[in-house]
N, C-alpha and C positions, 0 to 999 in steps of 0.2 A: 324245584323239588316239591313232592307231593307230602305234606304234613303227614305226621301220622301220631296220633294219641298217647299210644302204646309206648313208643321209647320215645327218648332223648336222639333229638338229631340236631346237627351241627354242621356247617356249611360254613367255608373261606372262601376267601378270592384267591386264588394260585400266580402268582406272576413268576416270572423267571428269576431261577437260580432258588426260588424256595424250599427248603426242608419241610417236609412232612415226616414226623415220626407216630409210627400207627402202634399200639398193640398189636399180637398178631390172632386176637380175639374182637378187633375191629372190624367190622364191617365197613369198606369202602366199596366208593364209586367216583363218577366224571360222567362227564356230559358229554358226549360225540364231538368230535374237533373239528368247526365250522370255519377255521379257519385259514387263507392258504397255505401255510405253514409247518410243517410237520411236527406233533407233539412228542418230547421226548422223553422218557425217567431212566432211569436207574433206581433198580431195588436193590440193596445190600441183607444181608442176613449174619446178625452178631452172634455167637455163641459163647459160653464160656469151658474153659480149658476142661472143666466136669464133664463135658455133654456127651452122649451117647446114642449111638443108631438105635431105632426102634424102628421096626418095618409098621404101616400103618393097611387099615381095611380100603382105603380109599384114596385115588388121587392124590397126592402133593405138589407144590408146587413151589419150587421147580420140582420138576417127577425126580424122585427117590430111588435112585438103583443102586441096590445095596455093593456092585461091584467087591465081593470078598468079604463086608462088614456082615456080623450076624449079629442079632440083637445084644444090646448091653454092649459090645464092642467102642470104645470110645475114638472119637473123630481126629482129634490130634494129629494121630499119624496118618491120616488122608487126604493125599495132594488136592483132593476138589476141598476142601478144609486150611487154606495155609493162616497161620501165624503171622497176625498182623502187628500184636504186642507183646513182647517177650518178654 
């Protein structure tokens, strides 16, 4: 990784079965997988029972298709949304 002055950076060793919890005002990355091996994640996305669609100017991701939600709409009742703790 190329230092850089300006911010704070920070650098683990990833091994298997690791947790990474990011903000999602993080900035990440990885290094290309030289391995023979296939690299694999799973990202999850927590929300709270408050949360509410906002359509955005730009790319999201996963991409945001408001499917019938219109802004201020809350997510609850949206099967790509289910209720993991009741």
């Amino acid at each position: 990784m190329t230092a850089n002055t300006d911010v704070d950076v920070a650098e683990y060793e990833q091994v298997g079965a690791t947790v990474l919890r990011a903000v999602v005002e993080t900035l990440h990355s990885a290094p290309g997988n030289e391995l023979a091996t296939r690299r694999r994640a799973v990202s999850l996305r927590w929300l709270g029972d408050d949360a509410t669609f906002a359509s955005r100017p730009s790319t999201t991701s996963p991409p945001d298709e408001p499917n019938g939600l219109t802004p201020g709409d809350t997510l609850g009742d949206d099967p790509r949304f289910p209720l993991v703790v009741g």
